[in-house]
C-alpha positions in Angstrom: 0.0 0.0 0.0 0.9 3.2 -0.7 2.7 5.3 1.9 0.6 9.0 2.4 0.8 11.7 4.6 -2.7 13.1 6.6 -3.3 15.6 4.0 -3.6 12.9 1.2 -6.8 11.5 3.9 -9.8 12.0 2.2 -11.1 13.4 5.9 -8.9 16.3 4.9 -10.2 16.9 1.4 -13.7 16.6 2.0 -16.2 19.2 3.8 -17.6 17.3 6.8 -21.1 18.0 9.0 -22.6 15.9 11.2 -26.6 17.1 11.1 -27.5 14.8 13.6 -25.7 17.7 16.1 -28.3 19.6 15.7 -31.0 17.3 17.1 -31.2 17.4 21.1 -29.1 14.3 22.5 -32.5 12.4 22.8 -31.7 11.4 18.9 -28.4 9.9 19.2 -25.1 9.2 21.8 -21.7 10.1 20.5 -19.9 6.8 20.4 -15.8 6.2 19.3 -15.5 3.3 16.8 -13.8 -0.1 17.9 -10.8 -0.3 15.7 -10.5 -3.3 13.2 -7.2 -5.4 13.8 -4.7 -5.2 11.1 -7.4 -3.8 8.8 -7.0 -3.8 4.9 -8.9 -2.6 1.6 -10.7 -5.6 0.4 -12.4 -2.9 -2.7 -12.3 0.6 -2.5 -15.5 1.9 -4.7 -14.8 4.4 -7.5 -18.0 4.9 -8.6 -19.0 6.0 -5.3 -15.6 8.0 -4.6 -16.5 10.3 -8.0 -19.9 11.5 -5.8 -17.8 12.6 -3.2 -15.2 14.4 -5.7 -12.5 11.8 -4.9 -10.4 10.2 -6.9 -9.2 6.9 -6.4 -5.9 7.8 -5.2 -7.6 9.9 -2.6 -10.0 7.2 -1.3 -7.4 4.2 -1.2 -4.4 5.0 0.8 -3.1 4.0 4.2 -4.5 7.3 6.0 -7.8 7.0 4.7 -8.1 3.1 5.4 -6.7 4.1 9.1 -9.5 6.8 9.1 -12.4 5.3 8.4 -11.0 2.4 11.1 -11.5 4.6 13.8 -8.0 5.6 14.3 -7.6 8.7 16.0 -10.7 10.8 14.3 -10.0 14.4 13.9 -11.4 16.6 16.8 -14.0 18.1 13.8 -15.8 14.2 13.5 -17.6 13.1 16.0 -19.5 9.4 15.2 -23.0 9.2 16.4 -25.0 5.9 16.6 -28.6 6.8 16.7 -32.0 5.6 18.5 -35.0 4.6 16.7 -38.4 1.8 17.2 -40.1 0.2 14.6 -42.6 -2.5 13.6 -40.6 -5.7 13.0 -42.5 -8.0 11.2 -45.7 -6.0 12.3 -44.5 -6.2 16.0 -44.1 -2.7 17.0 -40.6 -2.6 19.1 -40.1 0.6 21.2 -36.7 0.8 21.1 -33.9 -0.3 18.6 -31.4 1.7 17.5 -27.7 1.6 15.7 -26.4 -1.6 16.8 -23.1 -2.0 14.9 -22.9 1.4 12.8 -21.7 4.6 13.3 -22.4 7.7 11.4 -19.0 9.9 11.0 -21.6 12.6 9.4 -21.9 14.3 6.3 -19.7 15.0 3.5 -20.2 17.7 1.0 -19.8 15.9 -2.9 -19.9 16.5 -6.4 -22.4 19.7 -7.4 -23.1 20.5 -3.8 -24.8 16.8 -2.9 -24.6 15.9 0.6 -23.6 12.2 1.6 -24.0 10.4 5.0 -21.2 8.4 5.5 -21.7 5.2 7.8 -19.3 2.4 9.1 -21.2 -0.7 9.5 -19.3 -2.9 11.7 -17.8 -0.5 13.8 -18.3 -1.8 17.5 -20.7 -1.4 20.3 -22.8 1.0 20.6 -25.6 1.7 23.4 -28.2 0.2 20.9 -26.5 -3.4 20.1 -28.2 -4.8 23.2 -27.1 -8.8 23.0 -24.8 -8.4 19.7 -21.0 -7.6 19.4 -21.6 -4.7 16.7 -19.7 -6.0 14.6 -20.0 -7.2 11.0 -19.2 -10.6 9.4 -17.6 -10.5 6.2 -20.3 -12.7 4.7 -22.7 -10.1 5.8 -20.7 -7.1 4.3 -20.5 -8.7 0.5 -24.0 -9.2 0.6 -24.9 -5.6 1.8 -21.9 -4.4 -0.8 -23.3 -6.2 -3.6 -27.1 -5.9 -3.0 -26.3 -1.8 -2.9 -24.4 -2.0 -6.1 -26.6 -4.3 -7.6 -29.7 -1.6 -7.0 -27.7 1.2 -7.8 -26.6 -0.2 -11.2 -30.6 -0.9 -12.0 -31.1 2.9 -11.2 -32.7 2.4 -8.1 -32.9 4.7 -5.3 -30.6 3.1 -2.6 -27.7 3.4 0.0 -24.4 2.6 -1.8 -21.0 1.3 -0.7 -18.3 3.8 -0.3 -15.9 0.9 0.5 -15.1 -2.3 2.4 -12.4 -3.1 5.3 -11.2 -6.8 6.2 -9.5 -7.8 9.3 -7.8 -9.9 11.5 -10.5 -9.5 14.0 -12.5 -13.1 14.5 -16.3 -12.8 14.8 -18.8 -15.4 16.3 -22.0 -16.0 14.6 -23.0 -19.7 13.3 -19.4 -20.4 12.8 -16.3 -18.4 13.5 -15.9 -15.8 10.5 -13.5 -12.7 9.6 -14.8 -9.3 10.7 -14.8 -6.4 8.0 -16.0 -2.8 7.9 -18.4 -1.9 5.2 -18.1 1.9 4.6 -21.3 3.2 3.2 -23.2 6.4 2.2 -26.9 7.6 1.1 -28.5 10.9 1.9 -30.0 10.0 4.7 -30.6 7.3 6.9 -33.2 8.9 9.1 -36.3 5.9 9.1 -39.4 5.7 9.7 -38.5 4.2 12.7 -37.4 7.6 14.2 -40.2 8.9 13.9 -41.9 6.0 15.7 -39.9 6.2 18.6 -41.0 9.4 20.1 -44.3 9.4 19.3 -45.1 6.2 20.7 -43.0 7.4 23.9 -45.5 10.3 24.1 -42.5 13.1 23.5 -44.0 15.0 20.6 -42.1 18.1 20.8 -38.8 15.9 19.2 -41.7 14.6 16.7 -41.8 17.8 16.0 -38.2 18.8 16.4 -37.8 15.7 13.4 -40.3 16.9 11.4 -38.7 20.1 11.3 -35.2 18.8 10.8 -36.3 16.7 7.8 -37.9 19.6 6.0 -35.2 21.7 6.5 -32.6 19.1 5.9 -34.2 17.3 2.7 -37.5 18.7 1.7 -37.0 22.5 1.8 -39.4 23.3 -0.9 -41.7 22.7 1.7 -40.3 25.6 3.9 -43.2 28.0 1.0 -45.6 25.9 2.9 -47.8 27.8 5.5 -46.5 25.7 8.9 -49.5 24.4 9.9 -49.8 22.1 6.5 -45.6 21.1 6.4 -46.1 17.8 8.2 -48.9 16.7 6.1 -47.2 18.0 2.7 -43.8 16.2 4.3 -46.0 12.8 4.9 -47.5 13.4 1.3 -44.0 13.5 0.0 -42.2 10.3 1.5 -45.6 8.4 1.0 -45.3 9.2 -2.9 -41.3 8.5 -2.8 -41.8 5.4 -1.0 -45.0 4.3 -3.3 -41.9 4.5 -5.8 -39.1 2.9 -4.6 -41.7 -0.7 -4.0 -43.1 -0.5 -7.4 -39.1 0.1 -8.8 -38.5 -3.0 -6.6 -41.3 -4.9 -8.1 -40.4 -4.0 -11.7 -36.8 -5.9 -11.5 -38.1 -8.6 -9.2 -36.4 -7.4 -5.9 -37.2 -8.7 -2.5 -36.1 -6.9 0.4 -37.0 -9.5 2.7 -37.2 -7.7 5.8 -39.3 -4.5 5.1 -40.1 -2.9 8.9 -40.8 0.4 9.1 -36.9 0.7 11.2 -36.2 -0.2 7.3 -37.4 2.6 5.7 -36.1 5.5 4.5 -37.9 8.8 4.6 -36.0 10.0 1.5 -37.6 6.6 -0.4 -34.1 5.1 -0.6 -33.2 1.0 0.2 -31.7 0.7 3.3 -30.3 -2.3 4.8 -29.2 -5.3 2.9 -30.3 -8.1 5.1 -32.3 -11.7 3.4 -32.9 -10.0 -0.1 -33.0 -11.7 -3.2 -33.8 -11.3 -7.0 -36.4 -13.6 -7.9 -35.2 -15.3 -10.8 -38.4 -17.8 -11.8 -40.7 -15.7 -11.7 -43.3 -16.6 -8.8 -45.6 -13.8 -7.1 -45.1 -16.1 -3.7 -41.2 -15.8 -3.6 -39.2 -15.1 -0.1 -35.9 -13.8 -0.2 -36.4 -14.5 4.0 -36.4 -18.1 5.3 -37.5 -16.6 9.1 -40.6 -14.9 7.1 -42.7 -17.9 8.8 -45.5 -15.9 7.7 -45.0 -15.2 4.4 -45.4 -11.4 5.3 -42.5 -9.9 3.4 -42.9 -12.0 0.2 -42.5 -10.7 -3.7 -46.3 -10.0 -4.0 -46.7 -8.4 -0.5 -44.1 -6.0 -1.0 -46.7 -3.0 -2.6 -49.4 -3.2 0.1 -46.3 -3.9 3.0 -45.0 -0.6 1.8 -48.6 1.3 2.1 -49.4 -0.1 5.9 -45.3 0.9 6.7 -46.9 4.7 5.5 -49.6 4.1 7.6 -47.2 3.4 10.6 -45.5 6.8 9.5 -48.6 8.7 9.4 -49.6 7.4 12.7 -45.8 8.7 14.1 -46.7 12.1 12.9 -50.5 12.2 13.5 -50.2 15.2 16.4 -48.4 18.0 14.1 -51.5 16.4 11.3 -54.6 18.8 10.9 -57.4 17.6 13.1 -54.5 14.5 14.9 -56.1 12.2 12.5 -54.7 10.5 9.0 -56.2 11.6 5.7 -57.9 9.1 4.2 -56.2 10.4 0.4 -52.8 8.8 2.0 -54.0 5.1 0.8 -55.3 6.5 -2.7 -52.3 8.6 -3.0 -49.3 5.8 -2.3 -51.5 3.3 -4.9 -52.0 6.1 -7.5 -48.4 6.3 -7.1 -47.6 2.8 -7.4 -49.3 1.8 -10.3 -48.3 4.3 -12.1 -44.6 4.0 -11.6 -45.2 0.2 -12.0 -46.6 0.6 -15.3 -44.5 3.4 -16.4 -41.4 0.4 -15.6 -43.2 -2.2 -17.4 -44.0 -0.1 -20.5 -40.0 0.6 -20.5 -39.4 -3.7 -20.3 -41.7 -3.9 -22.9 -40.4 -1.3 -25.4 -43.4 0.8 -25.6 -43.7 4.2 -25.7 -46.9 5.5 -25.7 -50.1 4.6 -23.6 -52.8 2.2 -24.1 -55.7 1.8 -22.3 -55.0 -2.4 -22.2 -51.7 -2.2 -20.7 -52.7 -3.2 -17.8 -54.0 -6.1 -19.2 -51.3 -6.8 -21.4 -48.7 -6.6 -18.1 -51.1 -8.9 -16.0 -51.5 -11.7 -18.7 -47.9 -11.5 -18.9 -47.0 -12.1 -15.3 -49.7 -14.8 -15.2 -48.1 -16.7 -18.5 -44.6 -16.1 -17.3 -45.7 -18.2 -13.3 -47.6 -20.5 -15.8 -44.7 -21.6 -17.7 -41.7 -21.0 -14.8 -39.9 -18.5 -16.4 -36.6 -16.8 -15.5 -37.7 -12.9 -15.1 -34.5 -11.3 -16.0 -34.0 -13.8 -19.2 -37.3 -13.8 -20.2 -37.2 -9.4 -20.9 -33.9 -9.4 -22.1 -34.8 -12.0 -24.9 -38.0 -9.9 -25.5 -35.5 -7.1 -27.3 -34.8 -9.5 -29.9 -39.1 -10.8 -30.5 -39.5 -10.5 -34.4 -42.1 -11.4 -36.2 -40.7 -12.8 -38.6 -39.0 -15.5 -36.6 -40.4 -18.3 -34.2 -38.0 -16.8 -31.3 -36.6 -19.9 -30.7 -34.9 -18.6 -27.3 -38.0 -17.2 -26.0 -39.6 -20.3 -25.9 -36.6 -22.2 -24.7 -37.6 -19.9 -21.3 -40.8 -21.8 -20.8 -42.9 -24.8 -20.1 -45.7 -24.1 -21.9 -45.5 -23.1 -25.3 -49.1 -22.1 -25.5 -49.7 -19.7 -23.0 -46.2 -17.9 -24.0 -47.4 -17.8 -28.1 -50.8 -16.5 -27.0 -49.2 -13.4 -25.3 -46.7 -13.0 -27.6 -49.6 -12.5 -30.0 -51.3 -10.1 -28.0 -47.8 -8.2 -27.5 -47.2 -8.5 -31.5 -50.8 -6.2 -31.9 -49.7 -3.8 -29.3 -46.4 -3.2 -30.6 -48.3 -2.4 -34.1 -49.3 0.5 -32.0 -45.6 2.2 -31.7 -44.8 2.9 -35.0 -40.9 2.4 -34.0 -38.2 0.2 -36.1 -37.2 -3.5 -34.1 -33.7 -2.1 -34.0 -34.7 0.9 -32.1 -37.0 -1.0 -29.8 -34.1 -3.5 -28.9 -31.6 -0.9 -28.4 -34.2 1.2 -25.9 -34.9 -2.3 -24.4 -31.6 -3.7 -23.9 -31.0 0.1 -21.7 -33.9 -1.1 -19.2 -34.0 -4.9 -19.2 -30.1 -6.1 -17.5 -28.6 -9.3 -18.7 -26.9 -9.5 -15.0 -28.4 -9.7 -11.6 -27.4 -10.3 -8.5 -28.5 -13.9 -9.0 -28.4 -16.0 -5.2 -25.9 -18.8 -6.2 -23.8 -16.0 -7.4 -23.6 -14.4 -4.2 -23.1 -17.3 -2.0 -20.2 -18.2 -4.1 -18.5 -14.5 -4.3 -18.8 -14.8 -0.4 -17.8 -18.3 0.2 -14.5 -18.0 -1.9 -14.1 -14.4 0.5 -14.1 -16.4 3.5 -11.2 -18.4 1.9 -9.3 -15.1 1.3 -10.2 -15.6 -2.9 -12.3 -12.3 -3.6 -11.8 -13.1 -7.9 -15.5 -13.9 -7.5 -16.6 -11.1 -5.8 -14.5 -8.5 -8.1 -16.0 -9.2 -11.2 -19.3 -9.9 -10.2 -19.6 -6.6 -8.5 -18.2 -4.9 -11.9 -20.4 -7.0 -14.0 -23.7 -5.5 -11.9 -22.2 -2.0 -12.1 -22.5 -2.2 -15.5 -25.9 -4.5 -15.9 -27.3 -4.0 -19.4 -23.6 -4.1 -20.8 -22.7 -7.6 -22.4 -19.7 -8.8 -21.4 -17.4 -11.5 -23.7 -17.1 -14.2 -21.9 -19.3 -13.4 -18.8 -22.8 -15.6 -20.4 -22.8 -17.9 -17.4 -23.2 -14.7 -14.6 -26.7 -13.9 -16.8 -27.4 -18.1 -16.3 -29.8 -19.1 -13.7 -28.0 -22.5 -11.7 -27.2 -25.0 -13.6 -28.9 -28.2 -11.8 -26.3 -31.1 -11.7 
């Protein structure tokens, strides 16, 4: 590794703030990190660095890995771990909290875009109640990849600054590696926040939140008269978070573990925990095997996200008009919904305009593609080469039943009639929506097993390969391959 001085530190280049300061202490505890031993740079994330204005250079050297280790942190950074409640698996919780991260603040990036930095993995905290606060390696790939993974599919999510292994052993099923996943997003205030003071009773720092948030994130809504900000503030994370479900349900993402502690007011993913693509495509998939109840399945994920905006609207009920919720929320986060969701299935399908059958057309789809167990992923990034002209030989080779698939294709052949736009064009827009890589399970059990033998060749290029998901790549067919059965 490169020797550097404390100037080449990217502490030193960036502009650091730590908002949470400016909430009264009942938000948070300033808490020092627990240093890593003999930490390293497993990947240092360039595509990250360039939000922050760094280079590469400036993000990967000794002082910077030392820095975000914990080792003697400037006077100006101050690392707060935060409090928070939330409904686990419907449960409401009155108290979690920041178990095993840190946040060293905000950093100042490229055109003025504000960045919370967090290190995952840094040591106990007042909040990890029974659990070391650390963070297996195994869990930091996952989390590293899944945020990638989203990212690369243009949806709204935390990302990973970069990732720290260790000598430090950690106890979980088995003995594994600790590491340190750096990460970032614009904010990871929940919905959980919210829920802890108001189901304490303390609504003044319900309102002191609300306030914050506006101010901090919504401050278009600072022309509002004061009396209506909460409600245009509730209006405003329903919509986004009405948004980020139907973006997950449009590239067959499943969280897996979607509490309201989960949520992000700013409609971003958060926490990278049992997710899972669904690759087959059935509505009744579980990226969780502790889901006993099925709760946070593929097809619950739309109405899971509407009752979590309930929970929210219940959090900030005493600064709403009248203390109760407006019945418009519900109508609001599903007009939402369906129409991102159709706006994203239009896009997979290479149409343009609008047509009153859509609807349809997407239904009858999902039903023929469960009918016939078909891989999602494959199955729309095929549909870029459909031509009429030819009996689309690997279409079909997607499905168990032939009929069902030539029926719809029919029905898609009349619609596309519609567009008036060349095959060519159509594939090209299509091949920009539909990726021919995702982060496929066997994929990521094996970039993670191979880790925790010290081989991260795996983990490398799959991580480049979903960086850059609707780019082909010679010689990389078998990462767009569902598991080959032996």
């Amino acid at each position: 590794m490169t020797h550097t001085t404390p100037s080449d530190c990217a502490i030193k280049i960036l502009s650091w703030n730590n908002p949470w300061l400016q909430l009264p202490e009942d938000f948070y505890q300033i808490v020092q990190p627990t240093p890593l031993d003999n930490p390293y740079f497993i990947h240092c994330n360039t595509h990250t660095s360039a939000l922050l204005g760094l280079s590469a250079e400036q993000l990967h050297n000794e002082a910077t890995l030392h820095f975000f280790n914990g080792h003697q942190l400037p006077p100006e950074i101050q690392p707060t771990a935060s409090i928070y409640a939330g409904h686990q698996f419907g449960i409401f919780t009155a108290q979690l909290g920041d178990g095993r991260v840190l946040s060293l603040g905000e950093a100042l990036g490229h055109e003025d875009h504000r960045y919370e930095i967090q290190l995952k993995g840094a040591g106990l905290t007042p909040y990890s109640r029974t659990l070391d606060g650390r963070c297996p390696l195994g869990s930091a790939i996952r989390e590293y990849l899944g945020s990638e993974a989203l990212a690369g599919l243009n949806i709204p999510t935390s990302r990973a600054l970069c990732l720290l292994g260790s000598d430090t052993k950690v106890q979980r099923d088995y003995l594994t590696t600790g590491a340190m996943l750096v990460r970032m997003a614009r904010s990871h205030i929940r919905f959980g926040h919210f829920e802890y003071f108001h189901h304490k009773g303390d609504f003044e720092n319900v309102k002191n939140l609300t306030t914050f948030v506006i101010e901090q994130h919504f401050p278009e809504l600072l022309n509002e008269p004061t009396d209506l900000r909460p409600l245009r503030l509730l209006e405003a994370i329903v919509e986004r978070t009405a948004c980020l479900i139907a973006d997950w349900q449009s590239e067959g993402f499943t969280h897996g573990v979607v509490n309201t502690d989960n949520m992000s007011v700013l409609g971003d993913t958060l926490d990278f925990g049992p997710f899972g693509f669904m690759e087959t495509y059935n509505p009744e998939f579980s990226a969780n095997s502790s889901d006993d109840l099925a709760r946070y399945q593929f097809d619950q994920q739309p109405e899971i996200g509407r009752w979590n905006c309930l929970a929210l609207a219940e959090a900030i009920s005493s600064l709403l008009p009248s203390r109760t919720i407006p019945a418009k929320l519900l109508r609001l986060y599903r007009q939402h919904y369906h129409q991102r969701y159709l706006q994203h299935l239009r896009l997979k399908l290479g149409l343009r305009t609008q047509h009153p059958d859509d609807t349809q057309l997407v239904e009858v789809l999902l039903t023929t593609l469960q009918q016939g167990n078909t891989d999602y992923a494959l199955f729309f990034r095929h549909l870029a080469n459909f031509n009429t002209q030819d009996k689309n030989p690997a279409l079909y080779a997607l499905t168990t039943d032939a009929a069902k698939l030539s029926a719809w294709l029919t029905l898609y052949q009349d619609r596309l009639s519609l567009e008036h736009v060349s095959p060519q064009e159509r594939q090209k827009q299509m091949n920009q929506v539909n990726p021919c890589t995702v982060l496929r399970r066997h994929l990521l059990d094996q970039s993670i097993n191979d880790a925790e033998r010290g081989d991260f060749t795996a983990f490398y290029r799959l991580l480049m390969l979903l960086q850059n998901p609707f780019e082909e790549q010679i010689g990389m067919a078998f990462y767009s391959q569902p598991e080959q059965e032996e």
